[in-house]
Residue, then its C-alpha position, 0 to 999 in steps of 0.5 A: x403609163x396613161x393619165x389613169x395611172x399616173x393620177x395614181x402614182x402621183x399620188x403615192x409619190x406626193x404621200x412619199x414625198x411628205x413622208x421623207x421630208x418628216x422623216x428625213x433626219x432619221x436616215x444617216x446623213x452620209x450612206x455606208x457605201x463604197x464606189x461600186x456599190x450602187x453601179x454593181x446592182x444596176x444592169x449593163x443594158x437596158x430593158x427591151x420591153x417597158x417595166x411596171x412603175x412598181x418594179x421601178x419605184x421599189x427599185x429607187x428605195x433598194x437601190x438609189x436610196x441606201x445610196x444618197x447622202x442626204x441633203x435635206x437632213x437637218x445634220x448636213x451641215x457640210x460644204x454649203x447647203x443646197x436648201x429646198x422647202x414645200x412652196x420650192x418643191x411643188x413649184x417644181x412639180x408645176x415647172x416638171x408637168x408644162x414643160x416648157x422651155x422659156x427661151x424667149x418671151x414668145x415661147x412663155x409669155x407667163x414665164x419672161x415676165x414672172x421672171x422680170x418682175x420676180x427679179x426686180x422683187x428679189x433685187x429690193x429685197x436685198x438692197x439693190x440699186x433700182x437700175x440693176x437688172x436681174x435674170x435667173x442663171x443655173x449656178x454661179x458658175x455660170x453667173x461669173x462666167x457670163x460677167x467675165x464674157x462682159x468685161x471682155x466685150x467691155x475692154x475690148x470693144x468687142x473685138x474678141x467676140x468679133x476677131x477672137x484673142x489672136x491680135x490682143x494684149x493680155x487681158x488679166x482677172x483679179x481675185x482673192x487667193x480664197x475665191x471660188x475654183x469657179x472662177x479659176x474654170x472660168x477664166x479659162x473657159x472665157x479665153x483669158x487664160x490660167x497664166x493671167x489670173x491673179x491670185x492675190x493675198x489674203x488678210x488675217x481675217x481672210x479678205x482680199x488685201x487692197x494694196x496688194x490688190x492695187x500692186x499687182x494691177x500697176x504691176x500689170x499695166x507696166x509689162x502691158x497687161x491690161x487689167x479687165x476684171x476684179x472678183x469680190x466675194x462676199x462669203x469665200x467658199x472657205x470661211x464665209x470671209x467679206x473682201x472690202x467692197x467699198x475700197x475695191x468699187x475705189x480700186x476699179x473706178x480710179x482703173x476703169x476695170x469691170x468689177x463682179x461680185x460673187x456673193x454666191x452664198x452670203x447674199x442671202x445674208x442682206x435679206x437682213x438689213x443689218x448686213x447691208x454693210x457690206x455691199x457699201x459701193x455696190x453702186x460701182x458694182x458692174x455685176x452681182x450674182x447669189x444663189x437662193x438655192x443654197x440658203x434661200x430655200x429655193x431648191x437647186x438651180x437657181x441663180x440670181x444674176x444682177x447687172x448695172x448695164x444690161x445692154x451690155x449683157x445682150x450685147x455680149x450674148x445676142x444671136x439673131x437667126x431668122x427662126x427665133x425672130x419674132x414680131x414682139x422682140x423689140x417690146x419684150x425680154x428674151x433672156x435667151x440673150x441674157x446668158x450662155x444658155x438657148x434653152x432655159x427652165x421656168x425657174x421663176x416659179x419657184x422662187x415666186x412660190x418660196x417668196x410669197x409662202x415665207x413672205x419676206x419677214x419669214x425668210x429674215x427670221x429663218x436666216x437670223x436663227x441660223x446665224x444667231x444657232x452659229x453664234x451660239x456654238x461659236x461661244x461654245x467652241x471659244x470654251x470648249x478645251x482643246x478646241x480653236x476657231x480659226x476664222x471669223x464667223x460673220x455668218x453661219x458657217x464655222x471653221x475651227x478645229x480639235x486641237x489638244x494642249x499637249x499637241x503643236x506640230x501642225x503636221x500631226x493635228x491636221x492629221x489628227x482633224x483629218x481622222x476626227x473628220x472621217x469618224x464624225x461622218x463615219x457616225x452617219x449621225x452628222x455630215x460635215x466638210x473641210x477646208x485648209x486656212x494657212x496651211x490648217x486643216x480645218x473642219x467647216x461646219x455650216x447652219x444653214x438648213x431649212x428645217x435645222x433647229x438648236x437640238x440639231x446643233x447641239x447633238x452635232x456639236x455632241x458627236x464632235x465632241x465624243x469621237x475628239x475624246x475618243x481619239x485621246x484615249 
């Protein structure tokens, strides 16, 4: 292909893309297909000689597409959204055709301080303290891990970095029993060990239980355990719960643990400043990640990650071989440093391009229609016969399930929503997960798409409701 014919195509795809985002909510949301499918129709070897873009694009419609669940639908309304827009996708294109790899401020000069200052844009936007400092992760994942890999450093002078585990004392993690798996990958890939997670008890309304919290933890430096880090949540995976910010930040003062928060998902919320409420002792907080490629519009990856002491963080990550030395190190960021990874994306820019197209009142009034559609449907549940909430809904996430009046063995209803779950999305007119809340099987229906509007509500709200009559008759 040659800069003619790629003038061309590019235009094509730019008149594709437009067109699949107007008319994305006509595909069915979940594709009727089954494992094999898709690979079946796919040759074992590759091609010896270079094929044309237009055998290679009719390709992606008949084969690819019949075979994508469609996130950008306005009825996915399943696990949590991985959100995009048009300032998003464009900034993508951009990022695609320089190529460039902004290790360090030397290899993107533009890059290092578009990010630095997008951060700083991003940390006020949320209610922040001024001294955090932020750099762009690709997920949470990788966001958590790097504030585990801190609190170990930090507790342990780093020594493990230096010697590895072999001469310590365990070292223990603490979160709620609804806290990510993440963490869970985490906290074996960073050397702590599966054995000495803590898993703590969760209230009614699903947030960590600070006495059992601060139990476990004396429990702990009693059998010589040293207690290193406590993960908070701010908007669990499973029913957008808020653990108690201000009594853990308490916890981890008076113990000298290292504190992170996971607000992967809700931490778009505080763009609202009526959600503020719940980093209330954020000023303890040694680490802070969300993600604005799940309900910021941004689309995936794009993790924000924010810290109290960032030479702490370089410190944890630093390597200086002679070859990426360069004059300016001492004057500049290089967040090669900053993370696990060497090589990194110019993420910033789309977040830059999301910001200033929406503008900060724009993204606030998108975040309060989803919460106020979330509401809305909440009352319509409460009313609904044979229908329950099983969790709060703080947010725009909704945990609820069928559950007839005649019915009460809970071994046949999560059955039964295990078979309403499967014929909604059978329907291919909405997608929606599940999760289990004390041993209940429940559907989980999140609001959060860039474009959703109430007549999407209403008709996933429809479809739930006539395949639940038609199991009864």
């Amino acid at each position: 292909m040659d800069s003619t014919q790629f003038r061309k195509e590019a235009h094509k795809l730019a008149d594709w893309m437009a067109d699949y985002f107007e008319q994305v909510e006509d595909y069915p949301v979940k594709p009727e297909v089954q494992p094999g499918d898709i690979i079946q129709q796919l040759p074992e070897s590759p091609p010896d000689s270079g094929e044309s873009f237009d055998k290679i694009f009719k390709d992606f419609q008949q084969v690819i597409m019949p075979g994508m669940t469609h996130w950008e639908s306005p009825s996915f309304m399943g696990y949590f959204p991985a959100n995009k827009s048009y300032p998003s996708v464009l900034a993508e294109m951009l990022t695609a055709t320089l190529g460039a790899q902004c290790m360090s401020w030397v290899t993107s000069p533009a890059a290092t301080e578009l990010e630095e200052r997008v951060m700083e844009w991003l940390r006020d936007m949320i209610g922040l303290p001024a001294h955090f400092s932020g750099v762009i992760q690709d997920t949470a994942s990788t966001s958590t891990l790097a504030a585990l890999l801190m609190a170990r450093e930090q507790a342990t002078d780093f020594e493990v970095n230096k010697a590895g585990f072999s001469s310590r004392r365990p070292l223990a993690v603490y979160c709620s029993s609804e806290t990510h798996s993440s963490i869970e990958k985490d906290v074996k890939i960073a050397g702590f060990g599966h054995k000495y997670l803590r898993k703590i008890p969760v209230n009614s309304d699903f947030s960590i239980n600070i006495q059992a919290l601060e139990k476990k933890i004396q429990a702990d430096l009693k059998q010589g355990i040293e207690p290193t880090c406590v993960v908070a949540t701010l908007g669990t995976t499973g029913s957008t719960a808020v653990d108690s910010l201000p009594e853990i930040a308490d916890i981890c003062r008076r113990y000298d643990i290292f504190l992170h928060v996971d607000a992967a998902y809700a931490g778009t919320a505080l763009l609202l400043p009526e959600h503020r409420t719940m980093i209330e002792g954020i000023e303890q907080v040694n680490s802070f990640v969300f993600n604005p490629h799940k309900w910021m519009f941004t689309n995936f990856d794009c993790s924000a990650f924010f810290v109290r002491d960032q030479s702490l963080l370089v410190r944890t990550f630093e390597i200086m071989p002679e070859y990426l030395k360069t004059a300016e190190d001492k004057r500049v960021r290089n967040y090669r440093d900053w993370g696990i990874q060497l090589g990194r994306r110019f993420r910033a820019l789309k977040l830059w391009f999301v910001i200033r197209d929406f503008g900060v009142k724009g993204l606030q009034e998108k975040i309060r229609l989803h919460i106020k559609l979330a509401q809305d449907l909440e009352q319509a549940i409460r009313q609904a016969p044979n229908f329950e909430l099983l969790a709060p809904v703080p947010f725009n996430l909704l945990c609820f399930r069928y559950h007839p009046a005649h019915l009460s063995d809970e071994k046949k209803l999560n059955r039964l929503n295990k078979t309403l779950l499967e014929q909604i999305n059978k329907t291919g007119e909405l997608f929606i997960t599940h999760t289990k809340l004390s041993g209940r099987y429940t559907l989980r229906m999140v609001i959060g798409n860039t474009h959703v509007e109430q007549r999407h509500v209403e008709q996933a709200w429809n479809v739930i409701s006539e395949q639940a009559a038609k199991l009864r008759e």
